[in-house]
N, C-alpha and C positions, 0 to 999 in steps of 0.2 A: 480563571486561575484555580487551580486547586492548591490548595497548604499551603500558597503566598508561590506557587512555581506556577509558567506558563507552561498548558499543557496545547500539544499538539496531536493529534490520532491522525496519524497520516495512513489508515488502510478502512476504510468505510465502505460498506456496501448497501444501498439501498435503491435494491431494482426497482419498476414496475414487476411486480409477480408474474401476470399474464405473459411476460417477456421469458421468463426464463425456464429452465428444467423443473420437473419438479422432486428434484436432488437435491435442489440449492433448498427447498425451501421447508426439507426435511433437512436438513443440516442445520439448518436457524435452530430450527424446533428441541431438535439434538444436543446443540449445545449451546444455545443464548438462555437468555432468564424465561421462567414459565409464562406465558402467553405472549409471547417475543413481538408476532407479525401480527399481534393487535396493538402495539405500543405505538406507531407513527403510520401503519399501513390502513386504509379507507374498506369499506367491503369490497370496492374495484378493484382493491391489487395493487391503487396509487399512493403514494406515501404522502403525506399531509407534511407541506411547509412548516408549518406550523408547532405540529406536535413533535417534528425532527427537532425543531430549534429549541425548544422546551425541553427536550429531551437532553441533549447534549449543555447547556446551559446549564441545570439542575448536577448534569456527571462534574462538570468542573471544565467544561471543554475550552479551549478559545479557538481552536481552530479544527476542523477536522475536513482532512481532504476524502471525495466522495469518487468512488473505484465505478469504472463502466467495464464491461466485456464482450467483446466480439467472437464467443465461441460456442458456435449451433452444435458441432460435437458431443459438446460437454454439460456446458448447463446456460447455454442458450444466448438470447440477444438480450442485455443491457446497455441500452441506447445512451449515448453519448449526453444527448439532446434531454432527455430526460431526466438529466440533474440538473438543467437551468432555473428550472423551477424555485428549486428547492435553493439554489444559489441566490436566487435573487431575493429570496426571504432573509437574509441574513451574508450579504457577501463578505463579512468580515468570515463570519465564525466558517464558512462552508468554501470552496472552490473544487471545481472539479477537476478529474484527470482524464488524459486524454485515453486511448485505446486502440489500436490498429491491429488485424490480421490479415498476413500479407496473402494469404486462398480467399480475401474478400476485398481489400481495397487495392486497387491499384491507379496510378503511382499510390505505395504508402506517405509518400511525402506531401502528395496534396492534400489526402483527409487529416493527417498529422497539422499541417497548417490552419486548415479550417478550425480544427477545433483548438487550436494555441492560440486563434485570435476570437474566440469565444471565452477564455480565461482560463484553459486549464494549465495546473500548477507542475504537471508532471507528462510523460506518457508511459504507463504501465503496459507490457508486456507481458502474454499469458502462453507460453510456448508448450507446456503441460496440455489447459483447454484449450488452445488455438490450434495445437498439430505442428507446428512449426520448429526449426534451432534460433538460438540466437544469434549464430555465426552468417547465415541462409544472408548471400549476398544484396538479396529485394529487399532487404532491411535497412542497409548502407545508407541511403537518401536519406531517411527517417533517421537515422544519427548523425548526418549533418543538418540537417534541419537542427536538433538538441542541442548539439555546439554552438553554433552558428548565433541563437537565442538563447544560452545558457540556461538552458531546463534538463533536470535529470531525468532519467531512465530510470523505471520503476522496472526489474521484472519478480514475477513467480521464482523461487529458490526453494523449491522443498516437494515434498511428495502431495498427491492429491489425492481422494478415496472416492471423487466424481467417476460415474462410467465414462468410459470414452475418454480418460487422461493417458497420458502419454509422458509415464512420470522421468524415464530415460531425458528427456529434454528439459528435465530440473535442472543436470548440472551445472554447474557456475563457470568451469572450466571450459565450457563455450564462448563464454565474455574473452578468452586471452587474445583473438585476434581483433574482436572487437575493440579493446583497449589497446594493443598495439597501433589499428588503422587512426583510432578518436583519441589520442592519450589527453585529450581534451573535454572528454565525456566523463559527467555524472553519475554513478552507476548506484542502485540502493537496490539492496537484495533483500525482498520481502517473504517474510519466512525465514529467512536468514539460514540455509540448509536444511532445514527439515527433514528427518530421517536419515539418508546418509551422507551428509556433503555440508555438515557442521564446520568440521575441522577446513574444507576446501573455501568455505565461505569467508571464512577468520582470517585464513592469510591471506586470502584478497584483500580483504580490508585493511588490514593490518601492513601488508606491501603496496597496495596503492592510495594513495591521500585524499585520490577523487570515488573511493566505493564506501560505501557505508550499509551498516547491517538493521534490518527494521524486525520489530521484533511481533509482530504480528502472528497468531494462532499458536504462539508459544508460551506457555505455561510459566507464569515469571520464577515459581521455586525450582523450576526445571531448569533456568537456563544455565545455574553453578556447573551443572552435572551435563549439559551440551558441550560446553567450552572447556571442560575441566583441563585439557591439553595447552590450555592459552592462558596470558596472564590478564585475567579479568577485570583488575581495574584498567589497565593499558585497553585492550579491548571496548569495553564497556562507552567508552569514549567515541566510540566509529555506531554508538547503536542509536536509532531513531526507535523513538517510541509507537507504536501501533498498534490496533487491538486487533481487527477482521472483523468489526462489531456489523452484525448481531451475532455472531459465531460466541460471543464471550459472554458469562455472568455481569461484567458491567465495565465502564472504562475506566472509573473513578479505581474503583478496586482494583485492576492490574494496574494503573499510576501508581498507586500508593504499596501495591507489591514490589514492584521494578525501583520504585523508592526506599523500603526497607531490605535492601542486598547488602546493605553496611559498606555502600560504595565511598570513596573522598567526597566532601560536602559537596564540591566545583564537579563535580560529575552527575549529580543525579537532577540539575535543571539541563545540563546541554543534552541527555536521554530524553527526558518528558517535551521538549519543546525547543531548546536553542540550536539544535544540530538541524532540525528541520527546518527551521527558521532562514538555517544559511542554507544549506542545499538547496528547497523547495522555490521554486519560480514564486514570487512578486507576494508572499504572502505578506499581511499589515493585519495583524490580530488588533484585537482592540485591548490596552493592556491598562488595569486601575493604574 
């Protein structure tokens, strides 16, 4: 709990290092707290159970869902399989999300399976570092598979500054046929448009009941002046809380920024934690 709210950080990243670019791990260095990838990370490159759960504990966390990627393009292999670890240290506080890119699994709906019955809470899509659209028909199985077991769809919504992104395949307005085929699917746009696809982001959300906005790599005194086009507390309501931690100063401190927007009292626990709570597959925090 932090301030008496349940918090949830539903955008976490903690690779194996050896796995990935080494983009990703100047980007930590860039913008997380000074000696970032010594706070949970081993001299191997392996993340320490332990010191993750400690970590996040100490922020105010109760839950925080753990991001994998499938994009050798971009900034590399984060293995699926390599958050079990750290899940089984604590499977209240941690669950992972799944990841598929349709240029590396095929069917996407069989590895998509494998790992929803490993526990993951979500499956995140990276169309930016994967190379891929969202609309791209080899995807279709994998969003019945989501329906089918009521798990939303995580994808990328905003610009990337990775080599090898493909930031054209940010836009949102690739989900409309999606959501026309699934109007049964979960949709959460992480990044929530980043760069130019703010406003495109808000009235999906805000026209459909099943998309929600995560507020991940967004700067919380920034987001008045993202949305300024939208009516903010109405809005504010569709947003899931996220950091992109390690990418952030800390998680406690963007909660308790996204907490002081001078939002309605009933608004700023369903941001930090109750909006994820419903969307997000089979989460059970541990709550005082």
């Amino acid at each position: 709990m932090l301030d008496g709210h349940l918090l949830i950080d539903a955008h976490v990243h903690v690779p194996v290092l050896s796995s990935i670019a080494p983009a990703w791990s100047q980007w930590a260095r860039d913008f997380g707290p000074e000696g970032v990838l010594g706070l949970v990370w081993d001299a191997d490159g392996r993340p320490d159970p332990a010191k993750l759960d400690g970590l996040f504990a100490a922020e105010g966390v109760d839950v925080a869902l753990l991001l994998c990627e499938y994009s050798p393009k971009a900034t590399g292999y984060q293995h699926f399989d390599d958050l079990l670890p750290l899940v089984e240290q604590n499977p209240r506080r941690f669950r992972p999300v799944a990841n598929v890119n349709p240029h590396l699994h095929f069917p996407v709906d069989r590895e998509l399976r494998r790992q929803l019955d490993k526990g993951a809470a979500a499956l995140k899509l990276h169309p930016v570092h994967g190379g891929f659209r969202l609309d791209d028909p080899a995807l279709f199985p994998a969003y019945s598979v989501l329906v089918e077991r009521n798990v939303p769809l995580v994808t990328h919504c905003g610009t990337s500054s990775f080599p090898g992104s493909m930031n054209e395949n940010a836009d949102p307005t690739q989900l409309y046929p999606v959501l026309r085929h699934f109007p049964g699917l979960k949709v959460v746009l992480a990044h929530g448009g980043r760069g130019w696809w703010y406003d495109a982001a808000a009235f999906l959300a805000l026209s459909h009941e099943n998309v929600w906005i995560e507020l991940s790599g967004l700067p919380p005194k920034r987001l008045t002046t993202y949305y300024a086009r939208h009516d903010l507390n109405r809005l504010a309501r569709k947003w899931i809380f996220g950091t992109d931690w390690p990418g952030v100063p800390g998680t406690a401190v963007n909660a308790r920024a996204v907490a002081g927007l001078g939002f309605a009292g009933d608004t700023v626990p369903l941001v930090l934690g109750e909006n994820a709570l419903h969307v997000y597959h089979g989460l059970d925090p541990e709550r005082d």
